[in-house]
N, CA, C and O atoms as CSV, one atom per row, in Angstrom:
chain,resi,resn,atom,element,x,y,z
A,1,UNK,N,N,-3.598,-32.497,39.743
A,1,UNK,CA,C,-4.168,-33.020,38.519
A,1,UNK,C,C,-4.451,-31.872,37.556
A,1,UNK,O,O,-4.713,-30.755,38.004
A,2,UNK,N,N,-4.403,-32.132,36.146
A,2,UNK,CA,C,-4.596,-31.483,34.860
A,2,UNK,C,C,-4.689,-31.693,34.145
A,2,UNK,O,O,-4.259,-32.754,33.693
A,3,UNK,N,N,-5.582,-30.489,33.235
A,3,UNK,CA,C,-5.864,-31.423,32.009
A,3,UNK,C,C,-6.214,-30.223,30.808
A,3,UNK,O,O,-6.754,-29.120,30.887
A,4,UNK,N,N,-5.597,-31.050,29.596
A,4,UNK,CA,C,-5.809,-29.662,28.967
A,4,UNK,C,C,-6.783,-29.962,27.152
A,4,UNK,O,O,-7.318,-30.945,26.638
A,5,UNK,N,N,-6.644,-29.001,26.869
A,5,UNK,CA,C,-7.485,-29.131,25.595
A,5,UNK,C,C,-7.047,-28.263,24.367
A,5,UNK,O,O,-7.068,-27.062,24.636
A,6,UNK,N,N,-6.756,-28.482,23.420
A,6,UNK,CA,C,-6.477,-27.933,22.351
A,6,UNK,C,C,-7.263,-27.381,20.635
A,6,UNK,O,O,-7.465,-28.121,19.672
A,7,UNK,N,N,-7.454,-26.437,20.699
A,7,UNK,CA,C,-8.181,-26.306,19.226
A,7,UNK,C,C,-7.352,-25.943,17.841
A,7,UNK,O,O,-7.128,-24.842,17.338
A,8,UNK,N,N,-7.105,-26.826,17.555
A,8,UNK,CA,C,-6.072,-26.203,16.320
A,8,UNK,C,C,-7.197,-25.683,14.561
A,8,UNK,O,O,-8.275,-26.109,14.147
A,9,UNK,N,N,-6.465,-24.888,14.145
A,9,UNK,CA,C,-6.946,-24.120,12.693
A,9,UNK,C,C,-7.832,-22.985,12.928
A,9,UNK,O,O,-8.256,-22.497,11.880
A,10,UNK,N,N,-8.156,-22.530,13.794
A,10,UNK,CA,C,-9.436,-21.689,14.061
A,10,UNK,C,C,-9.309,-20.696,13.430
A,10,UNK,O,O,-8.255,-20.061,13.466
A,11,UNK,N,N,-10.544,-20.252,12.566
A,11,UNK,CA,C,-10.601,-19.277,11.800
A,11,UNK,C,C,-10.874,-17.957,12.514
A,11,UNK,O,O,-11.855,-17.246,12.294
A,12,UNK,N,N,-9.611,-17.626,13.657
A,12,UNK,CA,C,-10.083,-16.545,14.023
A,12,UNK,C,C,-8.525,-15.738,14.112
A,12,UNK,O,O,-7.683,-16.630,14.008
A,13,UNK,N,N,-7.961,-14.624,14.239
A,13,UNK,CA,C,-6.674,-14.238,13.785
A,13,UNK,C,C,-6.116,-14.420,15.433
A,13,UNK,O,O,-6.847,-14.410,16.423
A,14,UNK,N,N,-4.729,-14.575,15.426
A,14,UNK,CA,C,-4.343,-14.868,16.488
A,14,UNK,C,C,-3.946,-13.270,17.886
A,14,UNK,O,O,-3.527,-13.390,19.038
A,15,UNK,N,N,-4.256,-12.142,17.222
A,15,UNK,CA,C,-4.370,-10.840,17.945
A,15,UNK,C,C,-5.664,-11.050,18.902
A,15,UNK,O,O,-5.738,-11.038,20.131
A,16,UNK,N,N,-6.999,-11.313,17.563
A,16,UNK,CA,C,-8.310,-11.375,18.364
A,16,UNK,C,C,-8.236,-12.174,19.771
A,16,UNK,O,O,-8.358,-11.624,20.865
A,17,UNK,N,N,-7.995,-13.692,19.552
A,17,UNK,CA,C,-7.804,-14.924,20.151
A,17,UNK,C,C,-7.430,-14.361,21.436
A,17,UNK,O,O,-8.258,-14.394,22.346
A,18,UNK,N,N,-6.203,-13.812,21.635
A,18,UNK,CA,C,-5.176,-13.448,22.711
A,18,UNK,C,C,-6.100,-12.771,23.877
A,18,UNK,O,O,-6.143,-13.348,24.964
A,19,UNK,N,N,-6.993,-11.315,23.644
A,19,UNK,CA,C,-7.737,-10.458,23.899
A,19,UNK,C,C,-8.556,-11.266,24.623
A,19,UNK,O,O,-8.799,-10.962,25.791
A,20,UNK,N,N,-9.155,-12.516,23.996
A,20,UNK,CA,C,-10.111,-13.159,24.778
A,20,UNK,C,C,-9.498,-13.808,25.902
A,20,UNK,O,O,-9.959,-13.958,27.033
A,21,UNK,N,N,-8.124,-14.261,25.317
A,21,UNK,CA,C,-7.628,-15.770,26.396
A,21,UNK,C,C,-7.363,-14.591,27.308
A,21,UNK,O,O,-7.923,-14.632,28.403
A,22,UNK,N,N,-6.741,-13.739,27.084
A,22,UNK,CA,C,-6.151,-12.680,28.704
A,22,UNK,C,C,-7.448,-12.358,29.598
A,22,UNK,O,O,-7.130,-12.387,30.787
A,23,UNK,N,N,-8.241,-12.185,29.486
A,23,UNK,CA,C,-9.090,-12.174,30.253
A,23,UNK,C,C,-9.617,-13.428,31.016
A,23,UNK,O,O,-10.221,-13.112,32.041
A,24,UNK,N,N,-9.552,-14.656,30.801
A,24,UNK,CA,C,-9.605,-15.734,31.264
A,24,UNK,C,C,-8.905,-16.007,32.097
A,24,UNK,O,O,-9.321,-16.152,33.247
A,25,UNK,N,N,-7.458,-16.179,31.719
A,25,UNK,CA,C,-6.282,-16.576,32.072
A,25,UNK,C,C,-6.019,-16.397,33.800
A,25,UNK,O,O,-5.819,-15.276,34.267
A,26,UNK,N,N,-6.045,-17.579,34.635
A,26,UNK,CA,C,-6.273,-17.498,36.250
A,26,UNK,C,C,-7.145,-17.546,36.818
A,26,UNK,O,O,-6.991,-17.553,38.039
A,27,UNK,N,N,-8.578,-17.608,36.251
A,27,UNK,CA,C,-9.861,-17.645,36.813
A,27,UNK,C,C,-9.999,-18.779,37.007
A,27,UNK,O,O,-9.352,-19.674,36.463
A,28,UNK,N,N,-11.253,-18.966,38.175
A,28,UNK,CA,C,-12.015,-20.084,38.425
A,28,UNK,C,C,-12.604,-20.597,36.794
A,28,UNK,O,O,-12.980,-19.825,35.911
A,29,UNK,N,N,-12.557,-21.934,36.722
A,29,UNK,CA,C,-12.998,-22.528,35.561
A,29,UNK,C,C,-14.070,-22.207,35.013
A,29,UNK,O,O,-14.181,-21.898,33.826
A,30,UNK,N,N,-15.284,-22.269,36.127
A,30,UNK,CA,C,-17.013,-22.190,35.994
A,30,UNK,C,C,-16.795,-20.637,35.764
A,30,UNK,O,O,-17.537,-20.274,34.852
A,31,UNK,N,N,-15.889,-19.388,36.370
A,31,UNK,CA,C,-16.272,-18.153,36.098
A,31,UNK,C,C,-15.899,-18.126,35.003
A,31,UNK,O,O,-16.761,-17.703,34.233
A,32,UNK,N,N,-14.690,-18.474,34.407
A,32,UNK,CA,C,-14.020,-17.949,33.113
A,32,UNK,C,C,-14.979,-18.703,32.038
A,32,UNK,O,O,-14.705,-18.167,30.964
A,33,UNK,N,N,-15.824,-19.544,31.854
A,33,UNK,CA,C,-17.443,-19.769,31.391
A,33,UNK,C,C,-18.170,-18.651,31.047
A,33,UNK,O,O,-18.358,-18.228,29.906
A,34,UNK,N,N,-18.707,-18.032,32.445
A,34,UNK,CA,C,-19.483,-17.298,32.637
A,34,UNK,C,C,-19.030,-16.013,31.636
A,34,UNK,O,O,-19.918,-15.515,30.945
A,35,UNK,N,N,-17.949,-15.586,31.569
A,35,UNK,CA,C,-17.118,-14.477,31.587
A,35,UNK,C,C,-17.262,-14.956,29.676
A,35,UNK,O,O,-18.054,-14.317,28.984
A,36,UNK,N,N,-16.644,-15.788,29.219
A,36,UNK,CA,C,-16.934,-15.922,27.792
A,36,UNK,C,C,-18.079,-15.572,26.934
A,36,UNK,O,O,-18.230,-14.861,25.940
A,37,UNK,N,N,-19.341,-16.824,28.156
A,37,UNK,CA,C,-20.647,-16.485,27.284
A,37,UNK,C,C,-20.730,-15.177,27.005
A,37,UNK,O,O,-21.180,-15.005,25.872
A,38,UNK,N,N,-20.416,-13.935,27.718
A,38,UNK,CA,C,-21.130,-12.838,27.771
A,38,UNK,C,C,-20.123,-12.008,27.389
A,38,UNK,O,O,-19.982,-10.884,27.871
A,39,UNK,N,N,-19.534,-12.396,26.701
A,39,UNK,CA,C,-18.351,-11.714,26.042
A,39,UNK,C,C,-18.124,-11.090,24.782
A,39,UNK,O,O,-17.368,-11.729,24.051
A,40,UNK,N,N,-18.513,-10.151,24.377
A,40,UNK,CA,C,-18.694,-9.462,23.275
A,40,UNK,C,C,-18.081,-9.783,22.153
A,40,UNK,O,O,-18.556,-9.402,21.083
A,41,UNK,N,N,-17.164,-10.381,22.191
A,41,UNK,CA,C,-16.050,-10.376,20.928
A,41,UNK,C,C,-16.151,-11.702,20.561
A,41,UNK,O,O,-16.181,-12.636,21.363
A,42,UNK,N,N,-16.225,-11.840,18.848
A,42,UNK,CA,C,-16.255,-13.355,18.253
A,42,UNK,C,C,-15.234,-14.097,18.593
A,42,UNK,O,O,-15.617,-15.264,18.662
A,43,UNK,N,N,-14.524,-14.031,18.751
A,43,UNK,CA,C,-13.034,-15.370,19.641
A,43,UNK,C,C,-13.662,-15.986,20.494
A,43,UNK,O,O,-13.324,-17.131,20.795
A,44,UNK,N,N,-14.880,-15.274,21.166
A,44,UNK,CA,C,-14.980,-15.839,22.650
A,44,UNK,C,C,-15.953,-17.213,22.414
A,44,UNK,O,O,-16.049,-17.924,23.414
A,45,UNK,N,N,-16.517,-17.561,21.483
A,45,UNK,CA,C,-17.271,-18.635,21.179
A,45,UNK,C,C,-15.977,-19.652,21.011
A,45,UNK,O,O,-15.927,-19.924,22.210
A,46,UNK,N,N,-15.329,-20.112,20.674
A,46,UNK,CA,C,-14.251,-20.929,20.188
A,46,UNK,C,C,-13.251,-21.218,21.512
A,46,UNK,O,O,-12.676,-22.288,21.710
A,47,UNK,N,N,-13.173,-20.099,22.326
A,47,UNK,CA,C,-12.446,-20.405,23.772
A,47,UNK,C,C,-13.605,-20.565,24.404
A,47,UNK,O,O,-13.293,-21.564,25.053
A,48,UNK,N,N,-14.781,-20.330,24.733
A,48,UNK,CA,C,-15.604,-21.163,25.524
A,48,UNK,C,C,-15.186,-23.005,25.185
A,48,UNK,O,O,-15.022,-23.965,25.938
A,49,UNK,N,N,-15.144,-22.869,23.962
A,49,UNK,CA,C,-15.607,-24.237,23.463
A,49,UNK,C,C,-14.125,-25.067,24.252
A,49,UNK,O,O,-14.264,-26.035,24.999
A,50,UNK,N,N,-13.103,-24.613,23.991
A,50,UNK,CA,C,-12.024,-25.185,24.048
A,50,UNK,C,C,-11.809,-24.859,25.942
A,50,UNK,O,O,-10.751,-25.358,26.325
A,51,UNK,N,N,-12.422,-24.309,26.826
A,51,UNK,CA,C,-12.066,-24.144,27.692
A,51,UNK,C,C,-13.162,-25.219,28.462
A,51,UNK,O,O,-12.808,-25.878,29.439
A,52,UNK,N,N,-14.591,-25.303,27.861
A,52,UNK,CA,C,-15.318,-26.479,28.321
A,52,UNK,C,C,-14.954,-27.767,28.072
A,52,UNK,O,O,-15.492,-28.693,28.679
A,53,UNK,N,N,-13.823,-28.003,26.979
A,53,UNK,CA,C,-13.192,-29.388,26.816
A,53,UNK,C,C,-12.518,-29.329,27.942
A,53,UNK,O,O,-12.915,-30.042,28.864
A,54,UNK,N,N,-11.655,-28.701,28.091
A,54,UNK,CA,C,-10.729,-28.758,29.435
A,54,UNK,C,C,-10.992,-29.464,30.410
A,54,UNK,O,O,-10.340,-30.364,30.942
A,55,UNK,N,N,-12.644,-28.743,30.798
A,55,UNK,CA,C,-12.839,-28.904,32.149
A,55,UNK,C,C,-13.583,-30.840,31.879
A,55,UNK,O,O,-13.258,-31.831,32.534
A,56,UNK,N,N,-14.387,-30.786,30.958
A,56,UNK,CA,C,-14.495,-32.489,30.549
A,56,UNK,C,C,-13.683,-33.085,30.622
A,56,UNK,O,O,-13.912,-34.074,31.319
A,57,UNK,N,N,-12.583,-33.029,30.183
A,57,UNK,CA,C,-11.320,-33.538,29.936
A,57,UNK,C,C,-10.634,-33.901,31.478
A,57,UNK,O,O,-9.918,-34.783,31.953
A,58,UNK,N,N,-11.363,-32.569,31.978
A,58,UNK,CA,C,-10.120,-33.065,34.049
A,58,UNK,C,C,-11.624,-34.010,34.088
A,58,UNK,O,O,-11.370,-34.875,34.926
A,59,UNK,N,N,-12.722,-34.197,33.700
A,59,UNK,CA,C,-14.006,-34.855,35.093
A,59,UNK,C,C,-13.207,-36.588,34.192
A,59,UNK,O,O,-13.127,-37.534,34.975
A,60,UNK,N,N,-12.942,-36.736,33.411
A,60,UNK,CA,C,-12.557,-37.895,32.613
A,60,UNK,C,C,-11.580,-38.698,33.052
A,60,UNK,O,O,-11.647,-39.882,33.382
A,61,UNK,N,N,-10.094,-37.508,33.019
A,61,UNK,CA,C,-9.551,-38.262,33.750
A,61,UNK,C,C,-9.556,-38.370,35.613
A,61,UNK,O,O,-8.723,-38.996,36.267
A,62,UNK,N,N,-10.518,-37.722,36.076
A,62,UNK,CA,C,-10.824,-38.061,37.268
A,62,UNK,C,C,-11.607,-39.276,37.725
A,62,UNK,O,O,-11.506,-39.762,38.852
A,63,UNK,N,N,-12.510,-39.791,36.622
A,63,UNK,CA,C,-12.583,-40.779,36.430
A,63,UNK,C,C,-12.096,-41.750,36.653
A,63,UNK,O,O,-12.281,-42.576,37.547
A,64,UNK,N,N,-10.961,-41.673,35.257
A,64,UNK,CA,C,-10.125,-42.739,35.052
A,64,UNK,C,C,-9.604,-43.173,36.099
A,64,UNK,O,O,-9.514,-44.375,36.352
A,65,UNK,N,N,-9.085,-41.999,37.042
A,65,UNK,CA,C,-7.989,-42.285,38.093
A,65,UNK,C,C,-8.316,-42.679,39.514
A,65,UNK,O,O,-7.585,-43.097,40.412
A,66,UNK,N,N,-9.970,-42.366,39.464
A,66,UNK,CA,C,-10.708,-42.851,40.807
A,66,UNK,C,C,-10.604,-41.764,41.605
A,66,UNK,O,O,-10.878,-41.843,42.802
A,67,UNK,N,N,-10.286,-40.877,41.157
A,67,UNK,CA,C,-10.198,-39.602,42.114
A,67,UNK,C,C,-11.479,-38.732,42.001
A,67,UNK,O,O,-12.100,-38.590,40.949
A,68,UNK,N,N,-11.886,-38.041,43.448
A,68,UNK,CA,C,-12.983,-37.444,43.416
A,68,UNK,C,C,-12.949,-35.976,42.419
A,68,UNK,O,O,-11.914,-35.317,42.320
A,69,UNK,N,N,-14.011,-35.657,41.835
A,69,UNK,CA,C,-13.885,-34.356,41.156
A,69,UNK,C,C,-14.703,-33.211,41.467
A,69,UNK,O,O,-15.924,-33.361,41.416
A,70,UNK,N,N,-14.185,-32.009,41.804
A,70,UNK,CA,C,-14.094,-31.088,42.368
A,70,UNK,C,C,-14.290,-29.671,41.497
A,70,UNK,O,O,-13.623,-28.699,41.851
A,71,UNK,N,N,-15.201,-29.551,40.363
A,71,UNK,CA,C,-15.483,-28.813,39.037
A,71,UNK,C,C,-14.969,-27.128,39.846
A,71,UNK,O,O,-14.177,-26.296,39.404
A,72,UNK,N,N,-15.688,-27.101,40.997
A,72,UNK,CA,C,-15.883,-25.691,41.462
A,72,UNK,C,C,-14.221,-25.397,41.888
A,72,UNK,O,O,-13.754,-24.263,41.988
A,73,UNK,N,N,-13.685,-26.272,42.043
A,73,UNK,CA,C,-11.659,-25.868,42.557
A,73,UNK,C,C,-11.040,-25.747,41.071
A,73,UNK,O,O,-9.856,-25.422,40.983
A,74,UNK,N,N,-11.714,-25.969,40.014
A,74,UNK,CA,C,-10.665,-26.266,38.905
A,74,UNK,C,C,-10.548,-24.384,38.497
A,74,UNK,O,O,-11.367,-23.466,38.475
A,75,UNK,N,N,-9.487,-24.473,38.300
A,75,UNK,CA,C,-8.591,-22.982,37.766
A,75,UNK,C,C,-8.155,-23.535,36.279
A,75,UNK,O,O,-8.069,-24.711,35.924
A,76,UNK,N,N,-7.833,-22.002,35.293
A,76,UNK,CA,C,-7.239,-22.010,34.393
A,76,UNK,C,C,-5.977,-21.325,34.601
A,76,UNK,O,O,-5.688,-20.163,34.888
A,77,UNK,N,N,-4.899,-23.029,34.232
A,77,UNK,CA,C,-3.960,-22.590,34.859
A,77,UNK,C,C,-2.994,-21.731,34.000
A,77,UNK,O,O,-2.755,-20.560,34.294
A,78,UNK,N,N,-2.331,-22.490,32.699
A,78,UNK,CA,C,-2.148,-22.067,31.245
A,78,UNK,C,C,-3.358,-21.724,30.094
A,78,UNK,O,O,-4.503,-22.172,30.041
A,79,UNK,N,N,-2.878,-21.052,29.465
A,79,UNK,CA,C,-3.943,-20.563,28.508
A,79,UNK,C,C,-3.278,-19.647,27.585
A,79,UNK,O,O,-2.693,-18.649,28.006
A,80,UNK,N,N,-3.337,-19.917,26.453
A,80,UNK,CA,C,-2.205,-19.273,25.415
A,80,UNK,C,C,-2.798,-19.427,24.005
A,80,UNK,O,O,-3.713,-20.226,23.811
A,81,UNK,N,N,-2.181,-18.516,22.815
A,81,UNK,CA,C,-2.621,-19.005,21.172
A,81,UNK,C,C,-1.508,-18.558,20.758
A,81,UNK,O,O,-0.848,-17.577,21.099
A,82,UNK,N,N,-1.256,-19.806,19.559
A,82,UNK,CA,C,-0.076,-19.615,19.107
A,82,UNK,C,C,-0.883,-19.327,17.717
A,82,UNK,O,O,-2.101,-19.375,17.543
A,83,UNK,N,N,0.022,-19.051,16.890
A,83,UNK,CA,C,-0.592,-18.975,14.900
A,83,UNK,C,C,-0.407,-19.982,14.383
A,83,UNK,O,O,0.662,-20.592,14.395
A,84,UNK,N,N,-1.668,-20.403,13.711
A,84,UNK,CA,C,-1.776,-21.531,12.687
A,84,UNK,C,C,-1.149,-20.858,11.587
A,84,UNK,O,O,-0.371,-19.904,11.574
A,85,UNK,N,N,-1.773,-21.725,10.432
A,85,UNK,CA,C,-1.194,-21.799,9.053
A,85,UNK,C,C,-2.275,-20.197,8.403
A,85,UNK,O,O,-3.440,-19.862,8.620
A,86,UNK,N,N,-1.368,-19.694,7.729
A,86,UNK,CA,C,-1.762,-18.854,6.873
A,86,UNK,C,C,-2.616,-18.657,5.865
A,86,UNK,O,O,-1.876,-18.614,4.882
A,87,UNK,N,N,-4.199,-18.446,5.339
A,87,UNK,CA,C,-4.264,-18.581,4.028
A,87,UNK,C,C,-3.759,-17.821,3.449
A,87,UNK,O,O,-3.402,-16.742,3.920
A,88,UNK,N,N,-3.597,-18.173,2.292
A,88,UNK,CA,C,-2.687,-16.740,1.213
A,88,UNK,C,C,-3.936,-16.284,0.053
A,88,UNK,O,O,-3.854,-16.732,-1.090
A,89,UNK,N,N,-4.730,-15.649,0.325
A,89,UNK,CA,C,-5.958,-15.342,-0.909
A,89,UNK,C,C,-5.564,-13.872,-1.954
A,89,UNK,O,O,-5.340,-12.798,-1.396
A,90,UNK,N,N,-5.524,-13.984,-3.348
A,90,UNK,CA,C,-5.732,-12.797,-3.880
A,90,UNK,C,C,-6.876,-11.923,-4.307
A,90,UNK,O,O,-7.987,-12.418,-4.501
A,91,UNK,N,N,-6.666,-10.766,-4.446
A,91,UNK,CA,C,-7.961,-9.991,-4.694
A,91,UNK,C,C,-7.617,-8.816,-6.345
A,91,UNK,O,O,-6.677,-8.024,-6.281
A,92,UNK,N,N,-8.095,-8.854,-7.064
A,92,UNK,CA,C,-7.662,-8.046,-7.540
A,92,UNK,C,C,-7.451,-6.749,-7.561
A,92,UNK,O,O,-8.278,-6.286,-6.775
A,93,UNK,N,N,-6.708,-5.733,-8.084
A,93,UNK,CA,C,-6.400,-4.437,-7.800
A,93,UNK,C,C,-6.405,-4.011,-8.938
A,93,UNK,O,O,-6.256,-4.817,-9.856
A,94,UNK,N,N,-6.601,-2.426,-9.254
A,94,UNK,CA,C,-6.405,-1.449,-10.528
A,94,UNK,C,C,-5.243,-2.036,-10.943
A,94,UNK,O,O,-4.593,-2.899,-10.353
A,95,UNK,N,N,-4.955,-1.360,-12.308
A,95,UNK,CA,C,-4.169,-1.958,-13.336
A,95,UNK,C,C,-3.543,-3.047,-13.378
A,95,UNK,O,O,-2.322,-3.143,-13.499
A,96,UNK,N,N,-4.309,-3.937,-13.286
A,96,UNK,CA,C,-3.842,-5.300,-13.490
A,96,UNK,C,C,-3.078,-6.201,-12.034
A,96,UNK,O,O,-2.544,-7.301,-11.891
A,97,UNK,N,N,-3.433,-4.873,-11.017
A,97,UNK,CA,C,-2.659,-5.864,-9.907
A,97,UNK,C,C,-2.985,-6.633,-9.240
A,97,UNK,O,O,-4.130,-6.911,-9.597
A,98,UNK,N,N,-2.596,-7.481,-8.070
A,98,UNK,CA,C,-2.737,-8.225,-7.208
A,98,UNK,C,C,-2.560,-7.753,-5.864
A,98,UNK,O,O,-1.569,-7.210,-5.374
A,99,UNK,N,N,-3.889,-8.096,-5.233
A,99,UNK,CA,C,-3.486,-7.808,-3.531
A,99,UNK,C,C,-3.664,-9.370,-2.742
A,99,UNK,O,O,-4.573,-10.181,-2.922
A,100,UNK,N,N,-2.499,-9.483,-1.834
A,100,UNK,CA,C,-2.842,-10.298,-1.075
A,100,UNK,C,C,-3.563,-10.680,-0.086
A,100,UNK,O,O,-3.033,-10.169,0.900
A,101,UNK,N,N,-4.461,-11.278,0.239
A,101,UNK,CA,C,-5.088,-11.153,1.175
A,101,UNK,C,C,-4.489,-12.002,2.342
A,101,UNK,O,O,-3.742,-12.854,1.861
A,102,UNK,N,N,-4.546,-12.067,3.605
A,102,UNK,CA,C,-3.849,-12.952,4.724
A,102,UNK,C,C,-4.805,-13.819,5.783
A,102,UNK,O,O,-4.582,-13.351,6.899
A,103,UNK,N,N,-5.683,-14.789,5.863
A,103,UNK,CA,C,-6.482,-15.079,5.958
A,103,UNK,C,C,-5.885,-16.134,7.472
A,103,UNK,O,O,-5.541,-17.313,7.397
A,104,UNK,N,N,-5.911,-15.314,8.693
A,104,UNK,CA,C,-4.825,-16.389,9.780
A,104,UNK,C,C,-5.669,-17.201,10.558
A,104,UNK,O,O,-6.868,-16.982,10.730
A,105,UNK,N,N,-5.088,-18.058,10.986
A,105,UNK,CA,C,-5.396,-19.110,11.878
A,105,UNK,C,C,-5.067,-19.225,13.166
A,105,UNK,O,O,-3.917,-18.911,13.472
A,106,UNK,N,N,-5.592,-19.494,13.763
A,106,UNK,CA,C,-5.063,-19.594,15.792
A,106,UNK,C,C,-4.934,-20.970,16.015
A,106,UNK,O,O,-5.862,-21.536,15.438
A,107,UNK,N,N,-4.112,-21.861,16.662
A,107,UNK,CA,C,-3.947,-22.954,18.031
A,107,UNK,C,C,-4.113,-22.506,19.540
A,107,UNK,O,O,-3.224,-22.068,20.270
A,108,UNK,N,N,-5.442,-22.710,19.848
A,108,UNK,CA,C,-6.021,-21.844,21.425
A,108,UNK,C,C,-5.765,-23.330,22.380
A,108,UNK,O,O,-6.427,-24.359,22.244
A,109,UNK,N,N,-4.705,-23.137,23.292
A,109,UNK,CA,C,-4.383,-24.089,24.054
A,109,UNK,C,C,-5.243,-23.865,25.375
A,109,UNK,O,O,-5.453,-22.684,25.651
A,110,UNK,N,N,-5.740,-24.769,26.181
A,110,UNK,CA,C,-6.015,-24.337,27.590
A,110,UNK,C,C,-5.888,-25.138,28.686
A,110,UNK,O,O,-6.816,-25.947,28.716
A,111,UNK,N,N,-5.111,-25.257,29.624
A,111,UNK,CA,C,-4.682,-26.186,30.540
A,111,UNK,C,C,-5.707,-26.000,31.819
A,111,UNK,O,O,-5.970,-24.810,31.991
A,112,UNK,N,N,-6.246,-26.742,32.608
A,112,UNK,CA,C,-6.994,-26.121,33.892
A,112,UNK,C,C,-6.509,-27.764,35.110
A,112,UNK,O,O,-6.378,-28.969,34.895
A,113,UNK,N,N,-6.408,-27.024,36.125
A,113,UNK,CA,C,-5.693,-27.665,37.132
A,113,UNK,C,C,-6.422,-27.521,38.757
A,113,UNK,O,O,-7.168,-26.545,38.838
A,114,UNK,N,N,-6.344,-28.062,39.586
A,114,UNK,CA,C,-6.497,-28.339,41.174
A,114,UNK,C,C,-5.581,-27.631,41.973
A,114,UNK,O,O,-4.861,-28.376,42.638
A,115,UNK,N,N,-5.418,-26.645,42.090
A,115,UNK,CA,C,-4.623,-25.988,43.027
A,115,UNK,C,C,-3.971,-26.706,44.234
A,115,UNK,O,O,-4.599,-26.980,45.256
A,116,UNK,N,N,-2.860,-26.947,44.065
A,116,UNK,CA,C,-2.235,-27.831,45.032
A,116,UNK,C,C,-1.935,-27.327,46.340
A,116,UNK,O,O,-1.725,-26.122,46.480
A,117,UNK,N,N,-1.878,-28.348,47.606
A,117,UNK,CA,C,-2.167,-28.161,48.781
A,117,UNK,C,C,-0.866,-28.150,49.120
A,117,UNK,O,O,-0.056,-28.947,48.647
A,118,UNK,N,N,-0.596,-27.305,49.904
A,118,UNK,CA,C,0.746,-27.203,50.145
A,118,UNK,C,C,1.446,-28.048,51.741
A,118,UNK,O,O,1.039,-27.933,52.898
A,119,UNK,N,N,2.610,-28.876,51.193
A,119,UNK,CA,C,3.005,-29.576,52.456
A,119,UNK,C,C,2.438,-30.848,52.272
A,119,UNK,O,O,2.866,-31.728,53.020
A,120,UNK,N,N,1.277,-31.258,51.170
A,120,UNK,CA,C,0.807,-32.492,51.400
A,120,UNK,C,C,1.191,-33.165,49.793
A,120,UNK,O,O,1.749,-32.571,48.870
A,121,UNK,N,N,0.666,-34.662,49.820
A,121,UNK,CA,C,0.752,-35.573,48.669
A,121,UNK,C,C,0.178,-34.720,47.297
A,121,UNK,O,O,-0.736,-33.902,47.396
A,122,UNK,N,N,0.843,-35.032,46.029
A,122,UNK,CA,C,0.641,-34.532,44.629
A,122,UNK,C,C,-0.373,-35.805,44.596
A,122,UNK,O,O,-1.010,-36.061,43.574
C-alpha cells in the first residue's frame, strides 16, 4: 500500500526544496518528521507539511480499504521536486535599465509506502 501527496506552486526555489527532500528521502515516515521539524532551512516547513499529508493520506486509505494501519512501518518511498511556473518581476537599473528578477516555484511530490513482505500476498 501507498500513498502520496503533492504540493504544487510553493514559493520556495526548486535547488532549496531538493536539499531538504534528500535528506528525507528513505527514512522511516515518523523520523523523516522529526528530522524536518528541526531542520534549519526554510523548505523544510512546506515538506513537513506535504510529507504529513502523505502519511494521512496512507491512515485514509487504510481506512477505506479495511486494512490495519501501521504509521511506525510507513517509509518514504519516492520523494522528488520538480519546477513550477516562473515569476518574471522587474527591478529597475542605472540608466534607464531593466533587471529581471526570477521569482521560482517548486511541485514537492512525496510518496510513502509499507515495505513489502517478501514471498507473500501484495
Amino acid at each position: 500500500m501507498e500513498a502520496k501527496a503533492i504540493a504544487r506552486h510553493i514559493r520556495v526555489t526548486p535547488m532549496k526544496a531538493r536539499r531538504v527532500v534528500n535528506l528525507v528521502r528513505g527514512k522511516q515516515a515518523n523520523e523523516a518528521l522529526a528530522i524536518l521539524k528541526f531542520a534549519p532551512q526554510a523548505a523544510s516547513e512546506p515538506v513537513y507539511k506535504v510529507v504529513a499529508s502523505a502519511i494521512a493520506n496512507a491512515r485514509v486509505a487504510a481506512d477505506r480499504d479495511g486494512v490495519a494501519f501501521k504509521e511506525d512501518e510507513l517509509f518514504i518511498s519516492e520523494a522528488f521536486v520538480d519546477e513550477g511556473p516562473t515569476m518574471k518581476r522587474f527591478q529597475p537599473r542605472a540608466q534607464g535599465r531593466a533587471y529581471r528578477i526570477n521569482k521560482r516555484t517548486s511541485h514537492i511530490t512525496v510518496v510513502v509506502a509499507l515495505p513489502e513482505e517478501k514471498g507473500g500476498e501484495k
